[in-house]
Structure formats: C-alpha cells, structure tokens
BAMI-104621 format. One record per residue (C-alpha): x, y, z. Coordinates in steps of 0.2 Angstrom, whole numbers, padded with zeros to 4 digits, always signed. Layout:
XYZ...
This chain:
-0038+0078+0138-0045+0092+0128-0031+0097+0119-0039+0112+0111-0042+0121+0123-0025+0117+0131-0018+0124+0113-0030+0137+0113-0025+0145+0133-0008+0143+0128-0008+0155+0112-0020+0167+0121-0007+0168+0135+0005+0174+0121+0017+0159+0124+0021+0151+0105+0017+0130+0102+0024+0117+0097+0011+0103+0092+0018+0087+0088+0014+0068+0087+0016+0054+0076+0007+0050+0060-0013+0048+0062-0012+0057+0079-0025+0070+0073-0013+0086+0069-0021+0093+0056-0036+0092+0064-0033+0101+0079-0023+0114+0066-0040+0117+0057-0050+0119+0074-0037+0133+0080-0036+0141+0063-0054+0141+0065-0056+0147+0082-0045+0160+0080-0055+0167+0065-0073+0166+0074-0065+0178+0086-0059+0188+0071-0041+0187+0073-0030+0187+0057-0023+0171+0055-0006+0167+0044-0006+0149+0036+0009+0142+0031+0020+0128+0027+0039+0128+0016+0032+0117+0003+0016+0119-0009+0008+0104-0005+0008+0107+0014+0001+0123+0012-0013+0117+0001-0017+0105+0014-0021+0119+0027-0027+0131+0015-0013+0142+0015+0005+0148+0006+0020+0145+0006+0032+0152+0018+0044+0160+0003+0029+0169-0003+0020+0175+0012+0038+0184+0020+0044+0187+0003+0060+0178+0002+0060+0173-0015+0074+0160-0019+0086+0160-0004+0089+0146+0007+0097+0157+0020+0101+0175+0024+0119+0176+0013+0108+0173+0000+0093+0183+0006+0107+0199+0006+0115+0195-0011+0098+0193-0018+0094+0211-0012+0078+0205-0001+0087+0208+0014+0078+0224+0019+0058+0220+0023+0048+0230+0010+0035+0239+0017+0018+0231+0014+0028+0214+0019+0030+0224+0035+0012+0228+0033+0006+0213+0031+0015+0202+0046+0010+0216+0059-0008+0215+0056-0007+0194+0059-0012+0189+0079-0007+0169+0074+0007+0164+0060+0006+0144+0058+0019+0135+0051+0012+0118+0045+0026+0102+0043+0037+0111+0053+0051+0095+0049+0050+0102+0032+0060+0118+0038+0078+0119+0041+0086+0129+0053+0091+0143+0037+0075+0147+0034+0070+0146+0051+0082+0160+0054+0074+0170+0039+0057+0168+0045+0062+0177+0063+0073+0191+0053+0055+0195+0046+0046+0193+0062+0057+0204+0070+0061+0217+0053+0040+0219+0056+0041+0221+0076+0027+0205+0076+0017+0206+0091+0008+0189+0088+0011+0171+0092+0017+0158+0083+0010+0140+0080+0023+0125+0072+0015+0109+0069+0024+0094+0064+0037+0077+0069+0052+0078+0067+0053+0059+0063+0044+0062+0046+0050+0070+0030+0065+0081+0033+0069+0098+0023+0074+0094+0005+0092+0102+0002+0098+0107-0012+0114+0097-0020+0111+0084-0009+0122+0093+0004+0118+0089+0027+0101+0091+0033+0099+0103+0046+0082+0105+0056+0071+0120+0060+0076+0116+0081+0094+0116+0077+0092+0136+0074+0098+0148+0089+0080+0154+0083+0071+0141+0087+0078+0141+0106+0071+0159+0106+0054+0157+0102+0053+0146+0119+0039+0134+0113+0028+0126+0123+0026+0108+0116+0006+0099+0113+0009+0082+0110-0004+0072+0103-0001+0051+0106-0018+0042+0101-0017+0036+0083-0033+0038+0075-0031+0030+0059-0029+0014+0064-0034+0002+0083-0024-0014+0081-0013-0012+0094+0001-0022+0088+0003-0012+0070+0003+0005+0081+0018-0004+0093+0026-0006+0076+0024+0008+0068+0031+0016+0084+0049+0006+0082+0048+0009+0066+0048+0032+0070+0063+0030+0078+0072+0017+0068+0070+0003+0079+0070-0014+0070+0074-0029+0083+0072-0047+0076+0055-0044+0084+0051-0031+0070+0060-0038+0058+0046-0054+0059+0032-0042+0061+0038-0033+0046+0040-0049+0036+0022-0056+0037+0015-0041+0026+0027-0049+0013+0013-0057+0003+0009-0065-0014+0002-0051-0023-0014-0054-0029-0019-0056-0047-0032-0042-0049-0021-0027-0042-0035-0016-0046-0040-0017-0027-0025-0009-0018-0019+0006-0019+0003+0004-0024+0012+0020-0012+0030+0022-0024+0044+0032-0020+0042+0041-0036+0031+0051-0047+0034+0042-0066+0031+0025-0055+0014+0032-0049+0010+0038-0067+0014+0023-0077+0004+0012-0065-0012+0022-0064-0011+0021-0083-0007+0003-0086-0021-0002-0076-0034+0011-0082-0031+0004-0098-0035-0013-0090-0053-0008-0089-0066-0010-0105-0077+0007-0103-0079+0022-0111-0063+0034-0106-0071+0050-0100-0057+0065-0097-0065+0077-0084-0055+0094-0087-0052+0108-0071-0062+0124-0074-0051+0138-0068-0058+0154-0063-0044+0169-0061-0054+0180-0048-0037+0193-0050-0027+0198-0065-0013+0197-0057-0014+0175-0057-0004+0171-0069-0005+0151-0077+0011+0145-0072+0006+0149-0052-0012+0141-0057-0003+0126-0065+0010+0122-0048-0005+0126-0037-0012+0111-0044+0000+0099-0043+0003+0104-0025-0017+0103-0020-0017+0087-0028-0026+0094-0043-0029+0083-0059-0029+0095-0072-0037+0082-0084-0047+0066-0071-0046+0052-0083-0060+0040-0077-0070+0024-0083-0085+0017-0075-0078+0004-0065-0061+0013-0060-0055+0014-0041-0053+0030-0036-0048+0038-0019-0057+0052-0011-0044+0068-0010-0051+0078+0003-0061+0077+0021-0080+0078+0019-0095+0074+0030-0097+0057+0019-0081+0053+0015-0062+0053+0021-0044+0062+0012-0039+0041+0005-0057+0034+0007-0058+0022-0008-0073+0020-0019-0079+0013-0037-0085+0026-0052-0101+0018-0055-0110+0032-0067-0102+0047-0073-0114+0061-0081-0107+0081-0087-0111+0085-0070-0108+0072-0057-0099+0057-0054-0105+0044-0042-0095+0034-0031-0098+0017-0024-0090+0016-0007-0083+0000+0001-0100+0003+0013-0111+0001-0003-0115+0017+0000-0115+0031-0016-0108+0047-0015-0114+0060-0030-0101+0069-0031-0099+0088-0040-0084+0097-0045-0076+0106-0028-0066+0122-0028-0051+0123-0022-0045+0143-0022-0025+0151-0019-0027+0164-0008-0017+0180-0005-0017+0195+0008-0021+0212+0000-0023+0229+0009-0041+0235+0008-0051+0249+0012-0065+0242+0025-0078+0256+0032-0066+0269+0026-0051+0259+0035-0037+0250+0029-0037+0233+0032-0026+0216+0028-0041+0205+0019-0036+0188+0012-0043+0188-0004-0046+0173-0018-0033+0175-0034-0040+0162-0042-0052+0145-0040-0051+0129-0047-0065+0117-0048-0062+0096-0050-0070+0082-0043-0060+0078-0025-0054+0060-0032-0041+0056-0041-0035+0034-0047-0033+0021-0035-0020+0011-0040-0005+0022-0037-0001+0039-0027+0016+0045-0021+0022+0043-0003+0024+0062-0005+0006+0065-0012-0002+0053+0001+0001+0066+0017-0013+0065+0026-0021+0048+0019-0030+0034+0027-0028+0023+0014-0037+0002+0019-0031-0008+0003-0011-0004+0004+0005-0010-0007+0021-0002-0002+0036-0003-0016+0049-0003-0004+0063-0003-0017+0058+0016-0021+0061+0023-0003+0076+0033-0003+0074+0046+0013+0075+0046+0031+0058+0042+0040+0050+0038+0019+0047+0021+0027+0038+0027+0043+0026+0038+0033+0023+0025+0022+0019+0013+0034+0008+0024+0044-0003+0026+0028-0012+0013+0034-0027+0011+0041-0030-0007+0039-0015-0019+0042-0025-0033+0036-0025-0027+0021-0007-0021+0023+0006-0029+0007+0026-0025+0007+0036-0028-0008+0049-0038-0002+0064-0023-0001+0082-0028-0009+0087-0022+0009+0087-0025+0026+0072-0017+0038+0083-0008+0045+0091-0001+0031+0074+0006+0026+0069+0013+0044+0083+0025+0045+0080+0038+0056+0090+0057+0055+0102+0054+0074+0097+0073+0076+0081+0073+0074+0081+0056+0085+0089+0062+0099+0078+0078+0099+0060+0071+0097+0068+0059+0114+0072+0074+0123+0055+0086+0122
C-alpha cells in the first residue's frame, strides 16, 4: 500500500490526517516525504511538535513558539496572561501556511489542543492539518503531577474530523515473535506468556559493558555512565567543541543552548580513540542509533568504524533553528522561514548510555534497559521498541512485576482500540 500518496490525496482533498502506528512503523519517514512533497510544489509548510526535542527531530518549532502562546497550559491562562488576542503577524503568519504538522501528537493534551484551534480560527486558517503520532507512547508531561488528559479527549479534536493512516509494518526489526511482543506489551498486555518472553532477556551482563548501549529512565544515570566508562578507556581525551553561527541578532545564547539539548547537541563531544559512539542522525551511510568505533580523530574529521567494518569520515553537520519572517520577495510580501542560527557537531554522541527520552527515533542493536528507572505509562514500550536486534536485547531484572512496568493510560487504550 502506498501510503504517501494515500496521505497525500487526503490533504490535497482538504480533509485533516491522522497518521499513526506503533514504534518502528516508519512515521517519521512518511512525515519528512509529505513535508517534502508539499515543499516541491511550493506550499508553506508549519512543522511542529510541543516539546523541543520533537520539533528538532522534524526540523521545526515548537508549538508554544510558532502560535505564540507563551507559558499557558490552557486558555484561562492564555487570558490572564494577556495572549488571548492573536497579534497581528501571528495572524499573518498561520494564514499564509497550506499544511500545519504537529509531530508526537501523544505529547499534546487536550488544553493545548484547544489553544492551537483558537489560533487556527483567530487567523481564519484555510489550510490542512497533519498530527502524527501513538497514543500508546509518551503522554503530555503535566505540571504538578496532576491527570493526563490527551489531545483526542478535546471537543477540538472531534471537530477537526481526521481521517486516520495507519501504518503497521515494523521496520526496525523482522523477528516476528519480539514484534508480537512488543505489541502486548503497547497495550499493556502481560499474560504468563509475556511474562516468560519478557524474562529471557534477563541475562548475566557481560563483563566488558562497553558493547551495549544502557537506555535509563534519567538524565544524571545516562551521564554518570558515559563518564565512568570513558574513563575506562586509555587514549588521548580530545573534547570536540560546537561552532555556533548566529545568522540573526535576534538569537539569543540561552535559545542556542535549549536548542541543543533538544537536537541532541553535545555542546563539548568528549571522544577517545577506541570509544563507542552512536550515529545521531539519518544519512545515506548510516542510521539515527547506528553504532560504530572512533578509530582516528583529526581537527577536521572523525572516522568511525561501523559494526560492517566499514569507516565513515565523518565532518561536523549543521543543525540550524529556523523561524518564519515576513519578507519582501519581487517587490511582494511573503512568510519566508529563515535560519536564526546554525550549529555545526559531528552527528554522534557516546555509546554506552542515552535516555529513553533522548533515544526517540533510535534503532539501537546492542540494548540494556534499567528497568528500575522507568516511571511513565507506555516508558517500557518505547523502550523496548528501541530495538532492532532482540538477540542482542539485555533487561535488568525490574524490582517489579511486567506488568507493573507495561502500564498503559486506560484512555488512551480504549481510544487507539476504537480508531
């Protein structure tokens, strides 16, 4: 089934989609291929996502910035903040979009759903709108700890009248049996079944860690590994600072320093000869959680041995913020996006650790999950889905049960089952 064009006649017929799927089913993919299409034919496209990191991912902003909410988690806030009204190049701005694309739709709750449609309306947007996501992976982060509440629980969302894609081959991985599980384990599924399947990837971990890559829950876990088994290594340390360009004077550091943490940035790359490092980003010779060796690093380059033998040269890659700015074009005013500033690192960061949260998108072969640091609904799915070889699959044995670590949200359960 060629589900671009399926996306693509859907859009064009003005109707708004919903594409959806599991992990590994290709989402972000098929995102770039419409954002793409929709550009070749010289359509203005809106990329967005409510956190940093998902923007980042599709080359976008954040949805906060984009529709000018600032801080408000709903619309009583949004009043009381005084950014109820729609300022005028806001207004400006949406108009002038043909496709708005909200990436990790799970992300968004039904509050800020509401505030994205208030500014669709306030601007009188003619466009179509593209949400892209499962509803079984992270939820929206709330503050205070108080109920979750999903973008589909919004009287918004029922107005929008999306037209669902759902993807359902999983790429990243063909043994068969890991996909069944991975699929009990989405919707919270653990059987005695599972629960066996689960145990065999409890394993004696091996003596020389440096060949896996530990997922934790938290950052300072990630960090003090990384660091603990760098320092394992005998070579030279060589620090590889980020060179930022500021293409406006307008980008201020503290925007240049968040965007970097979100685009998976280092801002210093410690690296020895010898260190495992994973690939960060999608090339034409590597894969976002491909794993290699540094086997030379010069001012310029580093190369990287892959598991193929193969090496990659590798030179620093920019990764730019963009922003939307009114320009004159052939004496006309246009919306042009325009880069506020670049920053240029080599697409690898350390093997031996990365967050749950910083792995979105990874295919990562040589996996061990610290169970004991998973604390959300659906953590454990994504997790799990991380991998692309089960084989090389290792679970610290939880202080839990499995299926008090696949917990799914019941809302979002019953309404992945009904679409």
């Amino acid at each position: 089934m060629n589900y671009l064009n399926i996306a693509i006649d859907k859009l064009k017929d003005k109707k708004n989609v919903f594409l959806t799927g599991g992990a590994g089913v290709g989402k972000t993919t098929l995102t770039r291929e419409l954002i793409e299409h929709f550009k070749n034919e010289a359509k203005k496209v809106a990329k967005l996502a409510s956190t940093g990191m998902a923007a980042t991912l599709i080359g976008g902003q954040t949805l906060h910035s984009f529709l000018d909410l600032g801080i408000a988690s709903d619309a009583q806030e949004l009043e009381k903040n005084g950014k109820h009204e729609i300022k005028k190049k806001i207004k400006k701005l949406i108009a002038s979009m043909n496709l708005i694309v909200i990436d990790e739709i799970s992300m968004v709750s039904d509050t800020l759903f509401e505030m994205i449609t208030l500014r669709l309306k306030q601007a009188d947007f003619k466009g179509v709108l593209l949400v892209v996501g499962d509803f079984l992976q992270l939820p929206p982060v709330v503050r205070g700890g108080g109920e979750v509440h999903f973008a589909f629980e919004s009287e918004a969302w029922l107005a929008c009248e999306f037209e669902k894609v759902e993807l359902t081959h999983i790429y990243r991985t063909d043994d068969i049996r890991f996909i069944e599980l991975l699929h009990h384990v989405r919707f919270g599924f653990v059987d005695e079944s599972v629960h066996n399947h689960l145990n065999e990837y409890i394993k004696p971990l091996p003596s020389d860690l440096s060949q896996f890559t530990f997922l934790f829950g938290k950052n300072l876990s990630a960090s003090r590994h990384n660091k603990t088994q760098l320092a394992f290594i005998d070579n030279e340390l060589v620090v590889k600072e980020a060179q930022i360009i500021k293409h406006l004077a307008s980008a201020n550091d503290t925007e240049v320093e968040r965007f970097m943490n979100d685009a998976r940035i280092e801002k210093e790359l410690e690296l020895k000869v010898g260190s495992p490092v994973l690939f960060t980003r999608n090339s034409w010779n590597y894969f976002n959680g491909e794993r290699g060796l540094v086997v030379n690093i010069e001012t310029a380059y580093v190369y990287v041995q892959k598991s193929d033998g193969k090496v990659v040269k590798l030179e620093t890659v920019a990764q730019s913020k963009a922003m939307w700015k009114e320009k004159t074009v052939d004496g006309k005013k246009e919306m042009i996006e325009e880069n506020l500033f670049s920053v240029y690192q080599f697409p690898i960061k350390l093997a031996f650790a990365i967050t749950i949260h910083k792995s979105q998108g990874m295919s990562i072969e040589d996996l061990i999950i610290e169970t004991n640091e998973i604390f959300a609904p659906s953590q454990f799915y994504v997790a799990l889905s991380r991998s692309s070889n089960p084989a090389r699959l290792n679970l610290i044995a939880p202080s839990k049960q499995w299926y008090d670590l696949a917990f799914v949200n019941e809302r979002a359960m019953g309404f992945v089952k009904e679409i």
